[in-house]
C-alpha positions in Angstrom: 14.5 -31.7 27.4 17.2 -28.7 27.5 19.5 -29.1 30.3 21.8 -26.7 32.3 25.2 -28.5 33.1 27.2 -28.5 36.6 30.0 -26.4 36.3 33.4 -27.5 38.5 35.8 -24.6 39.7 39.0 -26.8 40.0 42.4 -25.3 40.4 43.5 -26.6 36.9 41.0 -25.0 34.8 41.6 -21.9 32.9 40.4 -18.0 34.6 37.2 -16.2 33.6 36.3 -15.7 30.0 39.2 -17.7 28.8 37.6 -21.0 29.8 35.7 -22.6 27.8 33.7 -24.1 30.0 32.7 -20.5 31.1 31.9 -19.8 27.5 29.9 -22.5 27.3 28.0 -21.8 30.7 27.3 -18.3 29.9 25.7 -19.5 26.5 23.7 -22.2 28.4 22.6 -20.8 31.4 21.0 -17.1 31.4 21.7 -17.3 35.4 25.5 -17.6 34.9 27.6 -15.4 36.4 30.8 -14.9 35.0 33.9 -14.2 37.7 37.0 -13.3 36.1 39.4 -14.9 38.6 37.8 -17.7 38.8 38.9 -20.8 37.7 36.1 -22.8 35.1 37.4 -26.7 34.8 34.7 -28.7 34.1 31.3 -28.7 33.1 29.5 -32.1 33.4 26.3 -33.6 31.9 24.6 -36.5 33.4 23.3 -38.3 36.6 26.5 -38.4 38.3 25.9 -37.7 42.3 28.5 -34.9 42.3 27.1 -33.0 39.5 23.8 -33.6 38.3 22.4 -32.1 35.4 19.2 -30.3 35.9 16.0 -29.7 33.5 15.6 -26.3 32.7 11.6 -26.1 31.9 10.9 -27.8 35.6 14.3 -27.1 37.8 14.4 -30.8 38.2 17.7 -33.0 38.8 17.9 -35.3 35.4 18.0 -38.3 37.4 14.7 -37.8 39.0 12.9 -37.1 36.0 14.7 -40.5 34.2 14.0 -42.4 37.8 17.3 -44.0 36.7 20.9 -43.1 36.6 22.8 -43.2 33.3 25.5 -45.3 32.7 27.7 -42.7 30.9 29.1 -39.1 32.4 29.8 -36.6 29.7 32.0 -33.2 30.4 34.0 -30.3 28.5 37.1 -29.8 30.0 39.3 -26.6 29.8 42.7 -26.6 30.7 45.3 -24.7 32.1 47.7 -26.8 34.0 48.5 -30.3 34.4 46.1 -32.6 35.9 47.6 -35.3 38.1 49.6 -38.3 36.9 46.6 -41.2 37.7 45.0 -44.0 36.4 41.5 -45.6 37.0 40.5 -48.6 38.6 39.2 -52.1 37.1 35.5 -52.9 38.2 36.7 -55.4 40.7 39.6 -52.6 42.0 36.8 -50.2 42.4 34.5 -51.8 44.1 37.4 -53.2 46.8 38.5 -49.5 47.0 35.3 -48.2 47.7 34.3 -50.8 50.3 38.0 -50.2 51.9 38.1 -46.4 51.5 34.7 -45.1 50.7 36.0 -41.3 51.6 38.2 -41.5 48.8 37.2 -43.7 46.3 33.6 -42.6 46.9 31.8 -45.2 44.1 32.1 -49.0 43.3 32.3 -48.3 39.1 34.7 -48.7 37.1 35.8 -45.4 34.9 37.1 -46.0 31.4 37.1 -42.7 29.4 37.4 -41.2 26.1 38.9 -37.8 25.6 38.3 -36.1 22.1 40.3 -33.0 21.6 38.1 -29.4 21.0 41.9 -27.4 20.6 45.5 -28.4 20.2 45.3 -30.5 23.4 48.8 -32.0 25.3 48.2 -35.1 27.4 50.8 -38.0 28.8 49.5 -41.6 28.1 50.5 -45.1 28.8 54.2 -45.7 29.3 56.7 -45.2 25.8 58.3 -48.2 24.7 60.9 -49.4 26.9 63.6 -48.2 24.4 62.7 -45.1 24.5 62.6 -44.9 28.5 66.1 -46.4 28.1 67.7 -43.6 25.9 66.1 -40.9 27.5 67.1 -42.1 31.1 70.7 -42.6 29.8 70.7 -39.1 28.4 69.7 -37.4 31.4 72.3 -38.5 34.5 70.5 -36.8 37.2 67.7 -39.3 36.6 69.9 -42.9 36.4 71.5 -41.5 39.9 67.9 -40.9 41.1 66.8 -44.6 39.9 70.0 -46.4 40.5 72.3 -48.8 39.0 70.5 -52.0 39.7 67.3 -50.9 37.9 68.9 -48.9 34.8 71.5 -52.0 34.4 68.1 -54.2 33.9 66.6 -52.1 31.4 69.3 -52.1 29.3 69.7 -56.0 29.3 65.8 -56.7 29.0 63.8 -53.3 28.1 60.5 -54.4 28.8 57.6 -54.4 30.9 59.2 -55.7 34.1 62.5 -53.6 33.7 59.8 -50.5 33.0 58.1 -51.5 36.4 61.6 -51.8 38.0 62.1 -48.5 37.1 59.4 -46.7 38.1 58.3 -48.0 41.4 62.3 -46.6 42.4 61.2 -43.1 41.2 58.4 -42.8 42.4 59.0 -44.1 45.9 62.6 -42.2 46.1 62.7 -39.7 48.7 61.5 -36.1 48.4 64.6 -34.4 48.7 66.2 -36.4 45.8 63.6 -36.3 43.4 63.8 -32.0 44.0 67.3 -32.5 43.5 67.0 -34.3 40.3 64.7 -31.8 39.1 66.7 -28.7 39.9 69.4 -30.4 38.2 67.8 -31.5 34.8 66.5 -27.4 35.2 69.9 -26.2 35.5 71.9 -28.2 33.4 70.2 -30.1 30.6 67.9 -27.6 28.8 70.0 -28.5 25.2 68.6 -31.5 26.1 65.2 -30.6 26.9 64.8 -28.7 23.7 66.5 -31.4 21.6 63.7 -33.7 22.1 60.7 -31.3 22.6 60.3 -31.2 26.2 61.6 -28.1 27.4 58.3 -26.1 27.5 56.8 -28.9 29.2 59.3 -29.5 31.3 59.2 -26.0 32.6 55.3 -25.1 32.9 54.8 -28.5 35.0 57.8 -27.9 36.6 56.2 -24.4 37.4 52.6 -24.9 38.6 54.2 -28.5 40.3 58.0 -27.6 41.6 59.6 -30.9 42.7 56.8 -33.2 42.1 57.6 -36.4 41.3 55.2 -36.2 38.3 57.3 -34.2 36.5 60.3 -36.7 35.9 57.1 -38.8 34.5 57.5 -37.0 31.6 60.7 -39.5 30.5 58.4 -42.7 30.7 54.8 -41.5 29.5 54.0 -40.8 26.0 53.6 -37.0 25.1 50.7 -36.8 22.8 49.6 -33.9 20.8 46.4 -34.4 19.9 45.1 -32.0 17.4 41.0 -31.2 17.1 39.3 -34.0 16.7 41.9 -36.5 17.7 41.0 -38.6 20.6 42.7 -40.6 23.4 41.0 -43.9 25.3 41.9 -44.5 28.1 41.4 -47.8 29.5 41.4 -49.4 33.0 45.2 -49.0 34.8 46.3 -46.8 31.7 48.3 -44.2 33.0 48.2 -41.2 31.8 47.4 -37.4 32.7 46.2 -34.4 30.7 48.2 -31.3 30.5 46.9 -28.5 28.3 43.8 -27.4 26.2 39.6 -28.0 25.9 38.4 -31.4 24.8 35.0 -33.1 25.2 35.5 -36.3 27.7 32.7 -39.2 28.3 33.2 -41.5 30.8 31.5 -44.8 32.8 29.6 -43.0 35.9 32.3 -43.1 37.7 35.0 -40.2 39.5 37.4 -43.2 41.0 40.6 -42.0 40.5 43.7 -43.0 41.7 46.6 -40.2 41.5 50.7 -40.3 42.5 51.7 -36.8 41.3 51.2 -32.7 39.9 48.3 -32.8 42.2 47.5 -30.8 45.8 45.0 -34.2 46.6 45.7 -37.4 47.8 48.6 -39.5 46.4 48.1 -43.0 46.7 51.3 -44.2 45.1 50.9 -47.7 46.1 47.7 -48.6 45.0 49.1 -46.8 41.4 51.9 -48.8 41.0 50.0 -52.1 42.0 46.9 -51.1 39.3 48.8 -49.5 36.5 50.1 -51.3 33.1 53.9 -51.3 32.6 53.5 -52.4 29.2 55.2 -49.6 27.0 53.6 -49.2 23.4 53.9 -46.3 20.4 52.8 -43.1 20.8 50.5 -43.5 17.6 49.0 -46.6 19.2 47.5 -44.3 21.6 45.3 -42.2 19.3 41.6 -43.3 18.9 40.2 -43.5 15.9 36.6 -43.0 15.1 34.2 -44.5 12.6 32.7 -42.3 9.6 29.4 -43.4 9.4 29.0 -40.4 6.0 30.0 -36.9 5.3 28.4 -35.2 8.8 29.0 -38.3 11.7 31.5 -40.1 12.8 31.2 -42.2 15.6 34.2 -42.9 18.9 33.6 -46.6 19.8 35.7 -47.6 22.9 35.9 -51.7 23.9 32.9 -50.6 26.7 29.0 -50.7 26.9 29.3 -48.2 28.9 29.3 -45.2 26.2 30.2 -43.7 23.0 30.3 -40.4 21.7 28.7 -39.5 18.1 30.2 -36.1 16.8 28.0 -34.4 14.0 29.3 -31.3 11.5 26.6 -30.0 9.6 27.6 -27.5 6.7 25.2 -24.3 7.1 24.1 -24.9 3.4 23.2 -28.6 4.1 18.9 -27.8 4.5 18.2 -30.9 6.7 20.2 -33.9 8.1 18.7 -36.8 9.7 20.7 -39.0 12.4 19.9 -42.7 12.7 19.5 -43.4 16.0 18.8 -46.4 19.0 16.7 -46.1 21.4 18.7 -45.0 24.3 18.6 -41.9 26.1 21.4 -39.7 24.9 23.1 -36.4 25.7 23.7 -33.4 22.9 26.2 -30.4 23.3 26.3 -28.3 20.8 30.0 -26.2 20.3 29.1 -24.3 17.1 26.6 -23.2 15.1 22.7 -23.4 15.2 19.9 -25.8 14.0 16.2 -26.9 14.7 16.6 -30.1 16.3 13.4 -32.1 15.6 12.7 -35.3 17.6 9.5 -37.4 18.8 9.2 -37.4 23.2 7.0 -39.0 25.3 4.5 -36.1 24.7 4.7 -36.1 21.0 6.8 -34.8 18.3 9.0 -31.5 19.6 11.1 -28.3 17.7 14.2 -26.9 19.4 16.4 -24.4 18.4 19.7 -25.2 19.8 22.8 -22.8 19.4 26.6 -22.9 21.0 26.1 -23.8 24.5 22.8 -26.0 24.1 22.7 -29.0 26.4 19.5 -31.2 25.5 18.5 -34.9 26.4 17.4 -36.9 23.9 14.9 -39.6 24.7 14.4 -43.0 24.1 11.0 -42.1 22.1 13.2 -40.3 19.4 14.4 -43.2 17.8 15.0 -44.2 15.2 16.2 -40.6 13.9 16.7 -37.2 15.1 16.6 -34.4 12.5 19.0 -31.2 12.3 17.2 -28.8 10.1 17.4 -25.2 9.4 15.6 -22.7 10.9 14.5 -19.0 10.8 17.4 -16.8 12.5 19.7 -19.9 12.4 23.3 -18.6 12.2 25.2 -19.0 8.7 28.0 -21.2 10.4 28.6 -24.8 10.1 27.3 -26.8 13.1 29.2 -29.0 15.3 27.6 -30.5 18.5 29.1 -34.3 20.5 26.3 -37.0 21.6 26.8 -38.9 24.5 25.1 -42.2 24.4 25.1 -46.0 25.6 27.8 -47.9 23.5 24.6 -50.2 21.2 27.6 -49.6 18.0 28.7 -52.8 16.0 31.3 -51.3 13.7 30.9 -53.6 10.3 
């Protein structure tokens, strides 16, 4: 079944044709109309309440034509400033939240979540290594004033994830006034600084689009990861983190619980933040997911979850046919580049279709064991790329 995605106009995303969401809409949906002021954030595939993905033979929602909801939510995201400094809930967190606050934590799921980089992409994620915090706090005054004495003094004596904790529960629950003041000072006076360890840029576009915010000084205790195509992030239960710039492919539990604390307009639940997140600090390298090859066109990403994972498949144009092994789950496709005939058995017997940049299809339990990529008549001369969303049935030898 080809499918037409729900497309989200947050504040965050990139304007017009510069989105690559937009791109991506336009290409799948003949009904699209492009707005060039218009922001294009997100464009999501799936059964999810808020966005459900819609058959495009029939008009159908997915999720009435499955009679089931699917365990996964899959999305492109296209960025242009900094979403907010948040982490997710456990499963027993969400479903306390959502039976406590229902109007903002609006489902009882939990929401672990792999993003996989489409562009140089800039995220925060998870807290740096407590030595790290140490220097950097030491080398900008403005911040050990804002944190105070007590807190810095215990960091230095035992630098780890209590002394991290310490730390940040007194900046993010210092008053307004002197966190702005902070800011406006490290602005002012420290740029030799800034630019000495690769934060000046970043500094100064959050600093920007989020004057102020208490989410920018996160940027001295969360990794700064630049993720380069194809490079991924996980990002576990209480992981803090928040992405900042560039497209990437992101699957997720079925889940939007998010709990945020800064660089956003929304509700800031500091409190429940700091009592959910994971002080332990760790290498920025840790933080990069790695996915298994499988051979020469698939690799697979594999989180710790049943929830999901995410196949990505690169076909070279020359390559005449290449047949994916495959369980029997139901699975989402997006293709990003490229063009094949997909060939795959359905409920009503075996089916051809021709799916190009922009393509969304399902792919149904009946298509197992394989699916077949194979060249077609007025296929483009271009290598193919396209991400499958499926349920996590991967044991990695």
């Amino acid at each position: 079944m080809e499918l037409t995605g729900w497309v989200k106009n947050y504040g965050w995303g990139r304007k017009g044709i510069n989105s690559a969401v937009a791109q991506l809409a336009m290409a799948n949906d003949p009904d699209f109309t492009l707005d060039d002021e218009e922001t294009y954030a997100e464009m999501w595939m799936g059964t999810h309440i808020c966005g459900v993905s819609v058959v495009k033979e029939t008009s159908e929602t997915l999720d009435r034509v499955l009679k089931k909801d699917l365990p996964y939510l899959f999305k492109v995201l296209s960025i242009n400033k900094a979403l907010s400094i948040q982490v997710h809930p456990n499963k027993c967190e969400a479903e306390r939240l959502h039976q406590e606050r229902p109007e903002i934590y609006k489902d009882s799921n939990h929401k672990p979540e792999l993003a996989i980089a489409l562009t140089p992409f800039l995220a925060l994620c998870g807290f740096m290594p407590a030595e790290d915090i140490r220097d950097y706090i030491d080398e900008f005054p403005p911040l050990s004033e804002l944190i105070g004495k007590e807190a810095v003094d215990e960091l230095h004596t035992s630098p780890n994830a209590e002394s991290i904790k310490l730390c940040y529960e007194k900046l993010m629950t210092s008053d307004e006034e002197a966190i702005s003041k902070c800011i406006k000072l490290i602005a002012k006076k420290y740029q030799a600084e800034l630019k000495s360890n690769d934060l000046l840029e970043v500094f100064t576009n959050v600093n920007r689009d989020f004057p102020g915010d208490v989410g920018v000084l996160s940027l001295f205790f969360l990794n700064l990861l630049r993720l380069q195509p194809g490079q991924a992030i996980y990002l576990g239960a209480n992981e803090i983190h928040a992405y900042l710039d560039g497209d990437c492919v992101e699957c997720m539990a079925c889940s939007d619980n998010v709990i945020r604390a800064g660089l956003t307009p929304k509700y800031k639940d500091v409190e429940q933040l700091l009592a959910s997140v994971n002080f332990e600090g760790e290498h920025p390298d840790k933080k990069k997911f790695i996915p298994y090859r499988v051979d020469e066109q698939t690799q697979v990403y594999i989180p710790p979850v049943s929830d999901f994972a995410v196949i990505q498949v690169k076909i070279g144009y020359a390559l005449e046919s290449y047949k994916l092994q495959i369980q029997a789950f139901g699975s989402i496709l997006i293709v990003l580049k490229g063009s094949r005939a997909l060939r795959l058995n359905t409920a009503e017997g075996p089916k051809e279709i021709v799916v190009s940049r922009g393509s969304i299809v399902y792919i149904p339990v009946e298509s197992a064991p394989e699916v077949e990529f194979a060249q077609a008549e007025n296929c483009l001369d271009d290598d193919f790329v396209g991400y499958i969303a499926t349920f996590n049935y991967f044991r990695v030898p």
